[in-house]
N, C-alpha and C positions, 0 to 999 in steps of 0.2 A: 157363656153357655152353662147350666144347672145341670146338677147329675140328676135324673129321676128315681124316685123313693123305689122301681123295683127296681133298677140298677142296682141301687146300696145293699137293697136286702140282699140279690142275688152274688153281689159279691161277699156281702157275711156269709152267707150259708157257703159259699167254698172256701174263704177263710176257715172256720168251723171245723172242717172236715180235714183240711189241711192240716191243722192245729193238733185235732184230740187225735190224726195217727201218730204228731209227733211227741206229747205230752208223756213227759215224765212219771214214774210212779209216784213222785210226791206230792204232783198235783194231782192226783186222781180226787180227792175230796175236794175239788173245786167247784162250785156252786153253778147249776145249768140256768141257763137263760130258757124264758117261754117259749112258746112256737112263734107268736108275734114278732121274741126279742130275740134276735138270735144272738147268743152269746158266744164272743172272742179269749179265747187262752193264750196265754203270753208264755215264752221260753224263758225269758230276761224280764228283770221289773226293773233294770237301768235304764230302758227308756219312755218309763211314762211319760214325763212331757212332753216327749216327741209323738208317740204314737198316739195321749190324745190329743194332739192338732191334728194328727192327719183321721184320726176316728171322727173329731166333730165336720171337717171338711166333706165327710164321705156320707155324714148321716143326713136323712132325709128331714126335711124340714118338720119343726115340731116334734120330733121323736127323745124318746128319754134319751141321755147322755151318760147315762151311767153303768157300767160295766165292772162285772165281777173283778175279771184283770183283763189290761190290755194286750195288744196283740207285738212281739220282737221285730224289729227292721225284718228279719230276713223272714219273714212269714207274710210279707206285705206286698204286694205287686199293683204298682201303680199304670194306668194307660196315657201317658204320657199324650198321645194322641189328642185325647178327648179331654184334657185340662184346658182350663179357662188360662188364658195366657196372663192375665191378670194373679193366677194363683200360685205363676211360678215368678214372678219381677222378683223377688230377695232375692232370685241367684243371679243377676244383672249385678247385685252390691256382692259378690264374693269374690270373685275376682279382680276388682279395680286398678286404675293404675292413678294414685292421687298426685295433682302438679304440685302440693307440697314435697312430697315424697320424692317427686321427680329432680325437683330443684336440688333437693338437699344431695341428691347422688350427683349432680354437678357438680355442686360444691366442694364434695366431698374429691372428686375425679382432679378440679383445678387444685383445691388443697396438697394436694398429692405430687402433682406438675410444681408446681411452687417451690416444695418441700425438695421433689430430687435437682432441681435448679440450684437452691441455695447449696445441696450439696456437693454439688458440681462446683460454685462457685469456692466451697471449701476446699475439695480435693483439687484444684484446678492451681490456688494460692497456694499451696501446701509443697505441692511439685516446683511451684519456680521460685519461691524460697529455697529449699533444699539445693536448685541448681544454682543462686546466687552466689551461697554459702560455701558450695562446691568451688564457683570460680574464685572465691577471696581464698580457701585454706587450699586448693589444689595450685592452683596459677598465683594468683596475684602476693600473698605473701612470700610463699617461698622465694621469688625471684626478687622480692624489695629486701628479703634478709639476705640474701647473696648480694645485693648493691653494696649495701651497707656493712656488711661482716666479710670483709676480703681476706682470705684465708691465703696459707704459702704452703709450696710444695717443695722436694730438692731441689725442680728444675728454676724453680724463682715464682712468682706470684700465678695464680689462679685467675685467669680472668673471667670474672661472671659473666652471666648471659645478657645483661644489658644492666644501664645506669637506673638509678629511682628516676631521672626525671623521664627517659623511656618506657619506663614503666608505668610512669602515672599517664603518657601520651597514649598508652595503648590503653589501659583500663580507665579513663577518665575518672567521672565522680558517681563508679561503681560500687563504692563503699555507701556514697550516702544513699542509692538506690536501693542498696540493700539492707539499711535502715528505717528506710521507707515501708518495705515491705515487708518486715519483722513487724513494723508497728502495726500494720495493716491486718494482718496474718495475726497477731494477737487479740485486735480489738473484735475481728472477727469470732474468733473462738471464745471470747470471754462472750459474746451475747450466744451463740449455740448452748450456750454449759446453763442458759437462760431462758433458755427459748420456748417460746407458744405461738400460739395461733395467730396471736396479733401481736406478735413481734414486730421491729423495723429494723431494716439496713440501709436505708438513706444516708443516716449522719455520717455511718463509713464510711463509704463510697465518695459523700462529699468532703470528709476531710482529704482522701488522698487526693481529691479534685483539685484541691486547695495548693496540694503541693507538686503542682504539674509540673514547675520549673526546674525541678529536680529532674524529670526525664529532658527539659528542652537543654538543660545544659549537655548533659550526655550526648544528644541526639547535632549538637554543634560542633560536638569537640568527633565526633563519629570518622569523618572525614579524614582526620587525622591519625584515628586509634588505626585506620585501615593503610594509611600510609606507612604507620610506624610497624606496624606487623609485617608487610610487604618488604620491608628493609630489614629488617631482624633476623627473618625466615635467611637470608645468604650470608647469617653467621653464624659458622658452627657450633658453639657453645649455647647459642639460644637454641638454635634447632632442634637440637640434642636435649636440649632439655623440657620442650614443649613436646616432641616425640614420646619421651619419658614418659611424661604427666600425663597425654592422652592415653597410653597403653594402661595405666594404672584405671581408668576409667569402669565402672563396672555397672551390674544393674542397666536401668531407662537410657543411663549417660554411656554407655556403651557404644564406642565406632563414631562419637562425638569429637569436635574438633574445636580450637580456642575459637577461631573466628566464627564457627557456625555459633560456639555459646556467647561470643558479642556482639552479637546478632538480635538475641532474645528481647531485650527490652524493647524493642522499636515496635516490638507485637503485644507488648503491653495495653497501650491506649484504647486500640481497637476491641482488643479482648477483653476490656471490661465495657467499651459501651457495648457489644454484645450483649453481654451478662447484663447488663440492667436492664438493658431494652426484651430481654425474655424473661427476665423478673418480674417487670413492669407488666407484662399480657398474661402473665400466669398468676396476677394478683387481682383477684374480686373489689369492685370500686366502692364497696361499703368497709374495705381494708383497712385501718387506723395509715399504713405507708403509703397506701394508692397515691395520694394528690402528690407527696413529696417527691414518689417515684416517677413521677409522670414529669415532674420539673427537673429531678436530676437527669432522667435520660434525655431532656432537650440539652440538658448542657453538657453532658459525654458525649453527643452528637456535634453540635458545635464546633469543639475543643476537636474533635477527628477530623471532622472539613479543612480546620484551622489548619494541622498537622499536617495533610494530607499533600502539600507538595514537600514537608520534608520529610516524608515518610517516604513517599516516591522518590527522593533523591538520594537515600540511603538505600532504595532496593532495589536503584540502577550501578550504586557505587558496590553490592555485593556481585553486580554480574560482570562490571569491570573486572574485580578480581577474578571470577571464574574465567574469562577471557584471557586475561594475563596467567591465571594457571594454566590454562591450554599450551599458550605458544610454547613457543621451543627456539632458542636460540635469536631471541629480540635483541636486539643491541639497547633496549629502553627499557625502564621500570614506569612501575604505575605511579600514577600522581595524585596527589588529594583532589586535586581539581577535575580528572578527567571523567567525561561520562557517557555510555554507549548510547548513541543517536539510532544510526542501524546498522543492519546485519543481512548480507547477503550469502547463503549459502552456496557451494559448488553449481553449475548449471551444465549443460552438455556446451552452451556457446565461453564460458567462462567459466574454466576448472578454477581458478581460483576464488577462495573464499574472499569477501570486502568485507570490511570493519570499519565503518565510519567514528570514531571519536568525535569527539570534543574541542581535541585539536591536533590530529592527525588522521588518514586514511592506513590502517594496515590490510595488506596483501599477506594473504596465507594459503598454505595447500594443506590440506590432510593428510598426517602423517603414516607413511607407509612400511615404519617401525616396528615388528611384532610385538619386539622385547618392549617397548616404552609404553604399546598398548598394555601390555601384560601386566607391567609394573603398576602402570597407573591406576586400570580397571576403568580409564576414562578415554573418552574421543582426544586427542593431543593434534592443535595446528602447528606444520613446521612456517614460519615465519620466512617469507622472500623477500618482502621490501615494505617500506612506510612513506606516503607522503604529507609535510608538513604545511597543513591547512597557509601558516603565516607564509609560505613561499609561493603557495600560487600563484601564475602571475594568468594565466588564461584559462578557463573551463568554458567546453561548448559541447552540444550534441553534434555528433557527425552524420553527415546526410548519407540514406541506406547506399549508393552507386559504390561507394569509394571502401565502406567498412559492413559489415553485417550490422544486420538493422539491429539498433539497440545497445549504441554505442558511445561513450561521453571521452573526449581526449583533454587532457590536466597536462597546462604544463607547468613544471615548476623551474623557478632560476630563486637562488641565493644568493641577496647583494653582499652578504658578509663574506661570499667565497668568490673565487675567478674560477668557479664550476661551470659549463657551457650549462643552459636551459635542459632538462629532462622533458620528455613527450611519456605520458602514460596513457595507455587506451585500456578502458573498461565496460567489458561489455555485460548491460541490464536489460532487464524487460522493461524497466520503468526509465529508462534516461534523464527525461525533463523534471521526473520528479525528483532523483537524484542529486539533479544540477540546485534546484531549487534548494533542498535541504544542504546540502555544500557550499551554497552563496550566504542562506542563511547564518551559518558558521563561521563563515570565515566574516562574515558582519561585524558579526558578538564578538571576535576575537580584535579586529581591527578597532570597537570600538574601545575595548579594554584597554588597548594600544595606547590607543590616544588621550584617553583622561586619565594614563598611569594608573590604571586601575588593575586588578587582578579578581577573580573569582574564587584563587585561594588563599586569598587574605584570611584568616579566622583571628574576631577579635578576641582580645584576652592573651594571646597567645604568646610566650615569652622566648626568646630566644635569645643563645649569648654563651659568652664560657667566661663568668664573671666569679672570681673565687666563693663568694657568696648564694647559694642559689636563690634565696630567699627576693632577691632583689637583680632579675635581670633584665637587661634593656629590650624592650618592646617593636616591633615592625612594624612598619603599616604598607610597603610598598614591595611587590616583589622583586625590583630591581635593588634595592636596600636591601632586603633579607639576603640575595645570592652572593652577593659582594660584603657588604659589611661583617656579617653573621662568618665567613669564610676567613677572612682578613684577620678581623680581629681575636679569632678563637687561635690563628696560627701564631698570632703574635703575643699569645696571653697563655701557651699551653703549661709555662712552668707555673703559672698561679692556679692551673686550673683544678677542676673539684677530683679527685686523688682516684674517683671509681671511674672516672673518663677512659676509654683507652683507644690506644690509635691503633687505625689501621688504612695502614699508608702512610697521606700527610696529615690527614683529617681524621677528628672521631667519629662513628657512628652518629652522635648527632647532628654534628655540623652535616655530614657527609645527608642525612636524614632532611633536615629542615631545610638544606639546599634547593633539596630534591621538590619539597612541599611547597616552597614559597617562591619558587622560578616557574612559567607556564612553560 
């Protein structure tokens, strides 16, 4: 739509009027336009260009173009209305939103993601370094310089809190883990003090990939560091002195305990394929690392499946422990071998709690102690009886007429004793399923039986009281280990290694490895 020649004029000539009531006295000698031409007066001469586009838009067709001076934005009133829609498109391009521009703020948003990843991944290293370093100068030295540095008092000799070879059963090959991760921890920070946009951390990642074996030995010998702490902890000089080292704890490591910090590696594995698999989604696929990232996280994925039952079997053998922390008054210790199946809470038909082992049923009630709750700050079960899986001789479900529904009777006889047969009744909601997982066990345990085999064999593992320790004789059977290992330490105690000491007839370790290598 065209504006018409008297439109224009008609709005010059109120321009005009509008104008010369506001004109300045310095424009008073400004040059008048004819009757024909009505002439515009300007406030501002900063916006010629602008105001003549909007004067040639307004002026009638054919008419002169040329004007004394132009008219200011604010002396100019456009009707909005009546513009050709075509006359206002430039301002459709003033606002835009361009998918260059748009991109580049994604970019910039994963950039970002990426960035606090990696620094997660630093402060993340940084933390279980520190705690490493903790476990070797807080715990692990000091008690191997007590092995070895036996000191006197008036009453006669000091005895430490445990032997080096004790020490190295409970801390395994924690030193070279924490080798591991110094080197890890450094090559890290040497590429940060480097780093750009197209940096990589593949090669890292993949070297420590490289040295997995490092944690599987740990994670072998696990079984036993948890044996050899369980034995420890009932000798007052270790006790005392692991009591000690925790209270000195400060800082993150505060209210921390030795077994919860030999714990930590086994979270290792998993926590970096974490880390790389969010590495990996928070990196742009035109990334110089992308491809290599995308292949190492398949194989820290892998390597965790691989793990993944014995990771699970270390994080059944921490809850054994808390189990055996609980009771109270067990006539048993925990075993390398044993592992919690299940767990039956108090019911209103069965106030007793059931503990299915590995290779015993224990029977417990909760204990109704204030002071032991008090002390502990934990639930504590007082201990009433255990039955030993190898002695069953009948398990069945009882029919509901005779016992309340939901009922299984165990009875056990022991050929090695002139015990009359025991009758136990336990009452479950689940019975048959119960029976099931109990035959299962006592299966595995019978088959163990029979091919002389054991579960807590660990190979490598050296046992012996040979003057030497460099060089001592090896197990392979648990009936060897209980007998032999026993025998020959009591007949070898004058050659024996000078930091041994007895208590009783047996050292701590005999008395230990007994324990570990007998089901």
């Amino acid at each position: 739509m065209s504006i018409s020649p008297a439109l224009a004029l008609h709005s010059f000539s109120t321009l005009e009027k509008k104008s010369t009531s506001t004109t300045t006295s310095d424009n008073s000698s400004s040059s008048k336009a004819s009757s024909k031409q009505p002439s515009i007066r300007s406030n501002s001469s900063t916006h010629t260009g602008d105001s003549n586009s909007i004067s040639e838009s307004l002026s009638p067709a054919g008419a002169s173009s040329t004007f004394a001076e132009v008219p200011s934005r604010s002396s100019i009133v456009i009707d909005y209305q009546n513009v050709n829609t075509d006359q206002l498109a430039i301002l459709d391009d003033l606002g835009y939103v361009d998918d260059d521009d748009k991109g580049l703020l994604d970019y910039e948003a994963q950039h970002r993601k990426r960035h606090h990843i990696i620094e997660q991944i630093h402060q993340s290293e940084k933390a279980y370094s520190e705690t490493l370093d903790l476990i070797m100068t807080q715990f692990y030295q000091p008690l191997m310089t007590a092995a070895k540095n036996n000191s006197f008092d008036l009453l006669g000799t000091r005895k430490p809190p445990c032997t080096e070879r004790e020490a190295q059963y409970l801390f395994g090959n924690m030193k070279q883990i924490q080798a591991l991760q110094h080197q890890f921890l450094t090559s890290l920070e040497d590429r940060l003090r480097i780093w750009g946009p197209t940096q990589i951390l593949t090669d890292i990642f993949q070297t420590w990939h490289q040295s997995i074996q490092v944690y599987m030995s740990y994670f072998e010998n696990y079984r036993l560091s948890i044996a050899t702490h369980e034995q420890l902890q009932k000798y007052q000089p270790f006790r005392k002195f692991i009591e000690n080292a925790q209270n000195e704890l400060t800082g993150a490591h505060q209210g921390k305990t030795l077994l919860s910090l030999l714990q930590l590696p086994a979270a290792c594995p998993s926590r970096y394929t974490q880390l790389v698999s969010k590495l990996y989604e928070a990196t742009p696929p035109l990334h110089p690392d992308y491809t290599n990232l995308r292949s190492c996280r398949r194989q820290f994925i892998n390597m965790t499946e691989k793990l993944k039952p014995t990771l699970q079997s270390m994080d059944n053998m921490d809850q054994v422990v808390l189990v055996h922390q609980a009771l109270t008054g067990a006539p048993f210790t925990i075993k390398a071998h044993r592992r919690l199946i299940l767990h039956q809470p108090p019911t209103r038909l069965e106030p007793r709690t059931i503990i299915l082992f590995s290779d015993m049923i224990v029977l417990a009630r909760p204990s109704t102690s204030t002071l032991s709750r008090r002390q502990s700050n934990k639930s504590t079960l007082q201990y009433k009886n255990h039955i030993d899986l190898d002695h069953i001789a009948r398990i069945v479900v009882l029919p509901g007429d005779g016992e309340p529904a939901g009922a299984i009777q165990i009875t056990v006889f022991d050929h090695d004793t002139d015990i009359a047969p025991q009758i136990f009744v336990l009452r479950t909601p689940q019975p048959h399923d119960w029976v099931k997982v109990i035959t299962k066990a006592m299966e595995k345990r019978a088959h163990l039986r029979q091919n002389n085999l054991t579960d807590t064999f660990l190979p490598g593992i050296a046992i012996g009281n040979n003057s030497n320790n460099n060089s001592p004789r090896k197990v392979s059977t648990a009936g060897q280990s209980a007998t032999s290992s026993s025998n020959s330490s009591k007949g070898s105690s004058s050659s024996s290694h000078h930091h041994s000491r007895r208590r009783g007839s047996q050292t701590v370790e005999e008395k230990l490895l007994q324990n570990v290598f007998t089901g």
